[in-house]
C-alpha positions in Angstrom: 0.0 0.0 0.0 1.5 3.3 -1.2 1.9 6.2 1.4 -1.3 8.0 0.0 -3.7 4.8 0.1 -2.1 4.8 4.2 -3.3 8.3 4.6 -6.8 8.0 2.8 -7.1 4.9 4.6 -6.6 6.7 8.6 -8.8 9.6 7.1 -11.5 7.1 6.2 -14.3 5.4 8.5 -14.9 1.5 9.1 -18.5 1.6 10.6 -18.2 -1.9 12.1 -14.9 -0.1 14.0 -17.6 2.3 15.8 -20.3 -0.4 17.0 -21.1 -0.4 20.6 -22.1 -4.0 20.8 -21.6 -6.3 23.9 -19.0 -9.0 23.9 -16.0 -9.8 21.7 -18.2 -9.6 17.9 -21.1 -8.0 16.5 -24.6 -8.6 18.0 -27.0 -10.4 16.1 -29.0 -7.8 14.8 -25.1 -6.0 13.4 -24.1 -9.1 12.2 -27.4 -9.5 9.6 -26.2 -6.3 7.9 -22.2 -6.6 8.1 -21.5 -9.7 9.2 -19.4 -12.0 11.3 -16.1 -10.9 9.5 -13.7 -9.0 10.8 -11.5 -8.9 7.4 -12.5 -5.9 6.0 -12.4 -7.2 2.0 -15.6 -9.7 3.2 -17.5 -7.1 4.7 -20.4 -5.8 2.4 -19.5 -2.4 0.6 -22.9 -1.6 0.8 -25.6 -2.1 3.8 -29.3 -1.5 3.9 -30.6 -0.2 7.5 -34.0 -1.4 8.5 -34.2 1.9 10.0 -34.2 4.8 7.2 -35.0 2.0 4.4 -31.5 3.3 2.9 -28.4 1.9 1.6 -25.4 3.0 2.9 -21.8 2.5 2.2 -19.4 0.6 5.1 -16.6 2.6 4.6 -17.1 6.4 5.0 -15.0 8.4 3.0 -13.9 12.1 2.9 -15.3 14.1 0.2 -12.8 14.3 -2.6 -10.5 17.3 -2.7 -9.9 19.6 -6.5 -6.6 18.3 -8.1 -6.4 21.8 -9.3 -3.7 23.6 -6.5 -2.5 26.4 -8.7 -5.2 28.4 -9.7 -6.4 30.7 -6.9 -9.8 31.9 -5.9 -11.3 35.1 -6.4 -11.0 35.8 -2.8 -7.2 34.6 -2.7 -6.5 36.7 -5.6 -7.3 39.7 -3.9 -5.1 42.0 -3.0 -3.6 41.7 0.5 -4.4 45.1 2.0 -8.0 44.2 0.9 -8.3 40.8 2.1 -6.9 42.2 5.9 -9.1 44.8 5.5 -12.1 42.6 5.1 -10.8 40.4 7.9 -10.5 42.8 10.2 -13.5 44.5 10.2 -15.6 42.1 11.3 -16.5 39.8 14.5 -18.7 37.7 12.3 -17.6 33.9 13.0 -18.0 32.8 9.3 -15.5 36.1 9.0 -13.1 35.1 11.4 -12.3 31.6 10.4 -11.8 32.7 6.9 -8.3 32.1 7.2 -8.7 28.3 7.5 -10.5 27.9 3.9 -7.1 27.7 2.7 -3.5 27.6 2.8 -2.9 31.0 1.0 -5.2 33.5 3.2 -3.6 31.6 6.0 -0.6 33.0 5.2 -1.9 36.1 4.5 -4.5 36.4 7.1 -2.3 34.9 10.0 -2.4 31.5 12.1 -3.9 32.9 15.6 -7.5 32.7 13.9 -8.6 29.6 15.3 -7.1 30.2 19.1 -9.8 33.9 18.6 -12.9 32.4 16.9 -14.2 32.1 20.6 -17.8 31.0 20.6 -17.6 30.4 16.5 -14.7 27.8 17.1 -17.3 24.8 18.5 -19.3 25.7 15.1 -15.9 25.4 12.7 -15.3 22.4 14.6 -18.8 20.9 14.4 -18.6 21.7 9.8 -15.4 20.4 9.6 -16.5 17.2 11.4 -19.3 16.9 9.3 -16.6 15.8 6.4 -14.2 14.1 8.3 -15.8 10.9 9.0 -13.1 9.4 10.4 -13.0 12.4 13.3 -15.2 13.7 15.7 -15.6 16.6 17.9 -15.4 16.8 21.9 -17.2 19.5 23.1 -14.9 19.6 25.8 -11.9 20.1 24.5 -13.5 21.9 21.4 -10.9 19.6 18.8 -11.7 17.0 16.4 -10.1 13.6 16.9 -10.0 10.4 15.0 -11.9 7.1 16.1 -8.1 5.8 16.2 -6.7 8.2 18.5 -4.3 6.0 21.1 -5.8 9.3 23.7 -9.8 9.4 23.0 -12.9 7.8 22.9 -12.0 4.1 24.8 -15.3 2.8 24.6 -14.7 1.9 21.2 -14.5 -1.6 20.7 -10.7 -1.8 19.7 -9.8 0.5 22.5 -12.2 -1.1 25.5 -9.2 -4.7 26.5 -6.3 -1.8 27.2 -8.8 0.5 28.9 -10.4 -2.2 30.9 -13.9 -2.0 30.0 -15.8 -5.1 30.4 -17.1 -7.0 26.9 -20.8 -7.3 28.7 -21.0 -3.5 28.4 -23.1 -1.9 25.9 -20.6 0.9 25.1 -21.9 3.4 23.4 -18.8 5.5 22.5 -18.7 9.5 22.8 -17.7 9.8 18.7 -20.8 7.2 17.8 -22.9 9.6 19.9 -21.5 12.8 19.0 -21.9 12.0 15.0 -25.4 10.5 15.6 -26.3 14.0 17.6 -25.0 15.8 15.0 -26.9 13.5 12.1 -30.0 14.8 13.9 -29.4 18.3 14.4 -28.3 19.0 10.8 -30.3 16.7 8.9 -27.0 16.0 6.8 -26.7 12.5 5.7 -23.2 11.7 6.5 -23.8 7.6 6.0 -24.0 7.5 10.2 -27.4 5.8 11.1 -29.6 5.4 13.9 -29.4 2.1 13.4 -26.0 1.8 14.5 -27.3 1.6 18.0 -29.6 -0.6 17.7 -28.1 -4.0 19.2 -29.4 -7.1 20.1 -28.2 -10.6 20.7 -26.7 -12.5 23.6 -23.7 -11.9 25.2 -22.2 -15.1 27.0 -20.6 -14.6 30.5 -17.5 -16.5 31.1 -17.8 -18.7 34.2 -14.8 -19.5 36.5 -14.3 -23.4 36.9 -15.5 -23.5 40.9 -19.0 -21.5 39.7 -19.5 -24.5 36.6 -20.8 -26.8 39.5 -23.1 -24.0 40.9 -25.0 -23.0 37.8 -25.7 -26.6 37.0 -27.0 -27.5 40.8 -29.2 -24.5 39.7 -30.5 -26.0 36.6 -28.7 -24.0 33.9 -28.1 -26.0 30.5 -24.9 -27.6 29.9 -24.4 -24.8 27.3 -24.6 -22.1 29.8 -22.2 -24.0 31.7 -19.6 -24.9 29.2 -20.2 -21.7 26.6 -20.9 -19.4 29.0 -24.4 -17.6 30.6 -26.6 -16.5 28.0 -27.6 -13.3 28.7 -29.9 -11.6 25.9 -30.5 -7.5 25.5 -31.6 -5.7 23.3 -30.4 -1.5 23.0 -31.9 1.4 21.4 -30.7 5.0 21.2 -33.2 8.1 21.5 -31.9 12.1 21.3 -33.0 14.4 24.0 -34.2 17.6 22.1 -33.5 19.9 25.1 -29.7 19.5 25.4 -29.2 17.5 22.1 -27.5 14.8 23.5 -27.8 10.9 22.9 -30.0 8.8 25.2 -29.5 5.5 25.4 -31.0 2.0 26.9 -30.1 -1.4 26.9 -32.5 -4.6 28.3 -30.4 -7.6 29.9 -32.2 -10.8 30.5 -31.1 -13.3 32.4 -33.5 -16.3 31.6 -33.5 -18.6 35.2 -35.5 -22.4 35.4 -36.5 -21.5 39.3 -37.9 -17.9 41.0 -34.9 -15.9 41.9 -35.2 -15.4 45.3 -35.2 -19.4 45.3 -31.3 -19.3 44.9 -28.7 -19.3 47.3 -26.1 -16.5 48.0 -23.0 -19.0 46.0 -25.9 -19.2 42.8 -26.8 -15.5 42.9 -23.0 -14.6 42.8 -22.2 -17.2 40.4 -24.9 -15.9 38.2 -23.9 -12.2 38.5 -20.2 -12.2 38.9 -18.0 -9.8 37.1 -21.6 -8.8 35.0 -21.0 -5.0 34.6 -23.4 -2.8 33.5 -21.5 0.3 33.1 -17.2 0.5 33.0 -17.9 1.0 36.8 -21.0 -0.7 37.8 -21.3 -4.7 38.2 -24.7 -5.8 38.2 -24.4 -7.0 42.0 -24.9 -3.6 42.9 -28.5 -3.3 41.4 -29.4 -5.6 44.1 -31.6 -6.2 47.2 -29.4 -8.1 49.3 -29.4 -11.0 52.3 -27.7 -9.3 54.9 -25.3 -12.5 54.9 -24.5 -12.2 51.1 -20.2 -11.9 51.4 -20.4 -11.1 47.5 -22.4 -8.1 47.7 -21.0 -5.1 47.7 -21.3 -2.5 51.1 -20.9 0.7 49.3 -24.3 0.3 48.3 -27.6 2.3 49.6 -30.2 0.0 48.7 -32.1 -2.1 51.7 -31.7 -5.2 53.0 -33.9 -7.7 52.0 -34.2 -12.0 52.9 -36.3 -14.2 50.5 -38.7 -14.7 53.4 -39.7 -11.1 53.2 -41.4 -11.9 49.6 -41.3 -11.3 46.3 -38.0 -9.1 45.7 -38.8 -5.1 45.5 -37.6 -3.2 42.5 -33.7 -1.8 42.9 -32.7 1.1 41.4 -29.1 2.6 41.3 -27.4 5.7 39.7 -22.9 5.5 38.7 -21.2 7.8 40.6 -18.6 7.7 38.1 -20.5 8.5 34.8 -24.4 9.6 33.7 -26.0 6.2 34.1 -29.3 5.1 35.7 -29.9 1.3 36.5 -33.4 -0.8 37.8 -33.1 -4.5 38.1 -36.5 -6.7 38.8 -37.1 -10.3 39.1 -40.2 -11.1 36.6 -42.2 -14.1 35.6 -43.5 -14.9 32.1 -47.1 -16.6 32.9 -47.4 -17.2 29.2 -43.8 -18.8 28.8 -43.5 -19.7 32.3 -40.1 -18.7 32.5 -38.8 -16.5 35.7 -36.2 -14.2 34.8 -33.3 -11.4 36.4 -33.7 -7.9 34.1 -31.6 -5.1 34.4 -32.1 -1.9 32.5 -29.3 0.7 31.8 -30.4 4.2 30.8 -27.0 6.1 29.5 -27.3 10.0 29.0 -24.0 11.2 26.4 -21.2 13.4 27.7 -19.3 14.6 24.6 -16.1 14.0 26.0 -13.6 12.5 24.1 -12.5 10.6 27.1 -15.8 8.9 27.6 -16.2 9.0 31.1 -13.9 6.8 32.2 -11.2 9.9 33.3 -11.2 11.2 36.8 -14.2 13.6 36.6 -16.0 16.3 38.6 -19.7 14.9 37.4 -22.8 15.9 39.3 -24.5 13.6 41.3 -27.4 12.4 38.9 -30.8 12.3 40.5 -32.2 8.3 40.6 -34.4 7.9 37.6 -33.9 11.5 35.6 -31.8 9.6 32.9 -34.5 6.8 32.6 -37.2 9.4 32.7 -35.6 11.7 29.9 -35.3 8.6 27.3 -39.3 7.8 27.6 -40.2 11.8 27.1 -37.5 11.9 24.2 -38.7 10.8 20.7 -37.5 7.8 18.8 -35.1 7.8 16.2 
């Protein structure tokens, strides 16, 4: 591959790069329009989302640049004491980023311009994202940067074994969100879809060997036992018109042969160990507990409870780490008669490159606004 095919190549976008899904692949519902592939020459150059009832291409490109370099502009052929003129007698945004339209009135024009555009920089930022697939802006930092960075955006797939992120999370990285938010706002079809969000499938949870002889005392199928616990869910992404950011919830099932409360403390932690919900939040923690339960853990706020007390209350949680909202109930299916454990995760975007896993100074979020928020806010 020749040094330019490199650099179109890092400027371009993989879409199957960007997908939040659980565990190691693609989910299901991914794999039916991209497939199980990870080789990029046997993924589909084309895919049609169920969502929009529009093909779009896998691999978003930049729009193609003139070949043309020596002819200048009306503009750039002005003369100098003109051009400054112009340049300096305005505040106008659209004005004062004029000097980054090209290389010749940034010479002329000077290189401070994008350190002064103030207020106007987020909106340079937010065009020039719009045709650089392969970047995205943080609204923190106010700069765009690519879904390869070694620095940014660690829920992404690739990024999630070095950062530590768990493969049962539905991670839902900042520069998916940020370019779905922006799809939205602008109405410019860029080739990101909705439907990028949309996962289901099941995710199976590695079981250490001493738990094996737990889950089957507790009537789990030798596949749960030997491939791992099935856990299905199912995730869909909404926009919150006030604040324009990117709602998002995901359904885990846990599918059980007896009533939950009917398992003991060593099935119950079998069952939910190392299950994380969010990068900081195992699913333990969504939990009514028996005060005897060693495996639960005691920074929690949620009540006591015993299996003698009755059917198991609803638990609710909020991350004290990052905007996430949790509820976990035990239900039964009369119709299938099948009891299960379900835990919903409500996820409210940041826009920070960093995605939340970075030491930050983040509000306390009030139990059940997040969760609240995505049912007022419109689907997309």
């Amino acid at each position: 591959m020749s040094t330019t095919e490199k650099e179109v190549d890092r400027r371009s976008l993989f879409l199957p790069d960007i997908l939040p899904c659980p565990g190691t692949g693609r989910c299901d519902f991914h794999a039916a329009l991209f497939g199980h592939s990870a080789d990029r020459d046997e993924v589909p150059k084309q895919w049609f989302c169920p969502k929009c009832q529009k093909e779009h291409p896998t691999i978003l490109s930049p729009p193609p640049t003139s070949s043309t370099t020596s002819t200048l502009s009306h503009l750039e052929a002005l003369p100098t004491e003109l051009l400054l003129q112009i340049y300096g007698s305005s505040l106008e945004p659209k004005i004062l980023s004029l000097p980054l339209a090209s290389r010749k009135l940034y010479e002329v024009l000077g290189s401070k311009t994008f350190r002064n555009l103030g207020l106007g920089r987020s909106e340079l930022v937010a065009l020039l994202a719009r045709d650089m697939p392969a970047y995205a802006r943080c609204f923190q930092c106010v700069k765009l940067r690519p879904y390869h960075s070694a620095l940014a955006w660690p829920l992404l797939k690739h990024h999630r074994e070095e950062r530590g992120v768990s493969p049962s999370v539905y991670a839902v990285s900042e520069f998916l969100a940020v370019k779905v938010a922006d799809l939205h706002a602008s109405r410019h079809d860029s080739g990101i879809c909705a439907a990028l969000l949309s996962c289901a499938g099941i995710y199976r949870k590695p079981l250490a060997f001493q738990e094996k002889a737990f889950m089957k005392n507790a009537g789990f199928s030798q596949d749960d036992v030997d491939l791992g616990l099935a856990i299905t869910y199912e995730a869909s992404g909404r926009i919150c018109s006030a604040t324009s950011k990117l709602l998002t919830h995901i359904k885990y099932r846990i599918n059980l042969s007896h009533p939950w409360i009917s398992y003991t403390v060593a099935q119950r932690g079998a069952i939910l160990r190392q299950f994380y919900l969010c990068p900081h939040t195992f699913a333990s923690k969504v939990q009514h507990r028996d005060p005897s339960d060693p495996t639960y853990p005691t920074d929690s706020s949620i009540t006591h409870w015993e299996s003698h007390h009755g059917p198991m209350p609803i638990a609710k949680w909020v991350c004290s780490s990052c905007l996430t909202d949790f509820r976990s109930t035990a239900e039964f299916d009369e119709a299938k008669n099948q009891h299960s454990i379900v835990f919903d995760v409500w996820r409210e975007s940041t826009r920070n490159c960093n995605d939340g896993l970075t030491p930050n100074h983040i509000l306390q979020v009030k139990l059940g606004r997040i969760r609240e928020a995505f049912e007022a806010a419109a689907p997309i």
